[in-house]
C-alpha positions in Angstrom: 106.7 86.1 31.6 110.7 85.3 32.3 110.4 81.9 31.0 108.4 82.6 27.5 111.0 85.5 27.2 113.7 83.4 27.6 111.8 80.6 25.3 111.9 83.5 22.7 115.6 84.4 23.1 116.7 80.4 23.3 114.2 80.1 19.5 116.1 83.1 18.0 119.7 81.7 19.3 118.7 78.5 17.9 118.0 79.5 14.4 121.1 81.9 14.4 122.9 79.2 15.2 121.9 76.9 12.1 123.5 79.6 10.0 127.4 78.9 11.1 127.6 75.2 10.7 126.7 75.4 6.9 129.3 78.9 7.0 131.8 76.6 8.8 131.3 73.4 6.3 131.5 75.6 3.2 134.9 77.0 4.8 136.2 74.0 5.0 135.0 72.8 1.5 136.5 75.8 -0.2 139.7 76.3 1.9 140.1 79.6 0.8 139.8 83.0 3.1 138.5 85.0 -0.1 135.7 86.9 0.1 135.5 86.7 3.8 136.0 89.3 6.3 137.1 88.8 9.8 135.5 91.9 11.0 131.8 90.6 10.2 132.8 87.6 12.5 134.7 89.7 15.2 131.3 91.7 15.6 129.0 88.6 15.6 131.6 87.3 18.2 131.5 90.5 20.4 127.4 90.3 20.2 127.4 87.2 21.4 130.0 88.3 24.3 127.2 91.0 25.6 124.6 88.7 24.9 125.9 86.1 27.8 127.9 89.0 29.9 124.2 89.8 30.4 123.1 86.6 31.4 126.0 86.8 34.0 124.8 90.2 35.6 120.9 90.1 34.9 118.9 89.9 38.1 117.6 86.8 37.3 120.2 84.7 37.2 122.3 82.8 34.7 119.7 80.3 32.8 119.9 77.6 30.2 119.8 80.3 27.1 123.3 80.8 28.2 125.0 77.5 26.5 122.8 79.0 23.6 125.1 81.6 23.7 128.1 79.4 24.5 127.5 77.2 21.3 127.0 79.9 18.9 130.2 81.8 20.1 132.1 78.5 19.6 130.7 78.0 16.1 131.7 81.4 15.2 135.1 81.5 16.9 135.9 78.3 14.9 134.7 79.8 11.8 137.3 83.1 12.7 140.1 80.4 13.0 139.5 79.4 9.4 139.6 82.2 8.3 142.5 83.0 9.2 144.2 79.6 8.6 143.2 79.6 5.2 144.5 83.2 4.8 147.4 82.6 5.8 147.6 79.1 3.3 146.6 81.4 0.7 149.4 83.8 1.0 151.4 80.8 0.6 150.1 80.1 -2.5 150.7 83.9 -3.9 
């Protein structure tokens, strides 16, 4: 049963994950921090910190749904640093 759940868990990361790179490419096409929040990011980032802290204590073992986890908390992180980089460019332009 371990592996369909983690089958499960590796499907659900997996279609989380297609949601940042369009995020990320529309950051980078508008180059604006408007209508963004940093704080809906900071939460999907700390999710995804329990989410693999738990595949670091679970009985099991560490598994392959971890770099799952690894991916999407990249994606996201990158998509924090635009945020705010283009903040910070927009401020500039106020």
């Amino acid at each position: 049963m371990v592996g369909i759940a983690n089958i499960f868990e590796s499907a659900m990361m997996v279609t989380f994950g297609l949601a940042w790179p369009a995020n990320i490419l529309n950051s980078l096409r508008v180059k604006s921090s408007r209508g963004r929040t940093p704080v809906f990011l900071i939460i999907i980032i700390v999710g995804y910190l329990m989410g693999l802290t738990a595949k670091f204590i679970s009985p099991n073992g560490l598994n392959y749904v971890a770099v799952f986890y690894l991916i999407n908390l990249g994606m996201v992180s990158f998509d924090l640093f635009l945020y705010y980089r283009y903040r910070a460019l927009d401020r500039r332009k106020n």
